[in-house]
N, C-alpha and C positions, 0 to 999 in steps of 0.2 A: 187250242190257242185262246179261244174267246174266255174259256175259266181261266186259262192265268190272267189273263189282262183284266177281267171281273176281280180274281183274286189280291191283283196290286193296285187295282180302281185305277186303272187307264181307260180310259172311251180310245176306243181304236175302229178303225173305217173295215169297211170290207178289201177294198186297197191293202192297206197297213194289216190285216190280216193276214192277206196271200202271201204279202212280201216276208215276212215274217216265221210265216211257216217253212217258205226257203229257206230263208239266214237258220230257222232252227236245224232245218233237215243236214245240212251243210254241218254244223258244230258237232250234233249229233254222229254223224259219219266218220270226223273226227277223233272223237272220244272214242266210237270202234274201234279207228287202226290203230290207238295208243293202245288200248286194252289188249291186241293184239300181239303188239311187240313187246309187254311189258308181261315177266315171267317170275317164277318164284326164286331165282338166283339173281337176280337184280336186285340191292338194297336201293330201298325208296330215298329222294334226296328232294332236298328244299333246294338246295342251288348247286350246279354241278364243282364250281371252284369254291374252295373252302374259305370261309372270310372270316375273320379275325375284327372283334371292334377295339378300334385304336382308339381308347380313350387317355384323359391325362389323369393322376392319380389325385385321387378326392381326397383334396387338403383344407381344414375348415378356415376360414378367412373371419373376419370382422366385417360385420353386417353392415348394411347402410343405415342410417341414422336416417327417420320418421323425416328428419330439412335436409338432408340430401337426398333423399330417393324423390320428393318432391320438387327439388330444385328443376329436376327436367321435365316438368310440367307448366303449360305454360298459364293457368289459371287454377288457385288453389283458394279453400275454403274450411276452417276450423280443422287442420291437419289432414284434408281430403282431396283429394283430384275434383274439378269442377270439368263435368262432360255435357254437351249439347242433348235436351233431354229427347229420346226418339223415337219413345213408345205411346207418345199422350198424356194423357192426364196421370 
């Protein structure tokens, strides 16, 4: 436990250790009685109900225009968005 938590640079307590080894032991166990019931006549599945993506069909439109796409901006500058600067200098 302590080399994973070195390996993703968590500082973790002796507490948060113990507890942890649990919760692992526990998932761990887990993933046993999957492996378990999970046989070579079973096809593997991403989601048991099959889903379908309902999209609408891609019709190309007429773009917005450089003074419309900015119009819903509420401060602009030499054809640009003006944003609160918030990295510093």
């Amino acid at each position: 436990m302590e080399h994973l938590a070195d390996l993703s640079r968590i500082a973790l307590t002796d507490e948060e250790i113990t507890r942890m080894q649990g919760e692992l032991n526990v998932i761990a166990d887990a993933i046993d009685e999957v492996q378990k019931v999970a046989t070579d006549d079973v096809q593997p599945t991403a989601n048991p109900i099959p889903l379908e993506a309902y999209l609408r069909p891609d019709v190309p439109e007429k773009p917005l225009t450089q003074e419309e796409a900015l119009a819903g901006g509420p401060v602009t500058d030499q054809g640009m968005f003006v944003a609160p600067q918030i990295l510093g200098e």
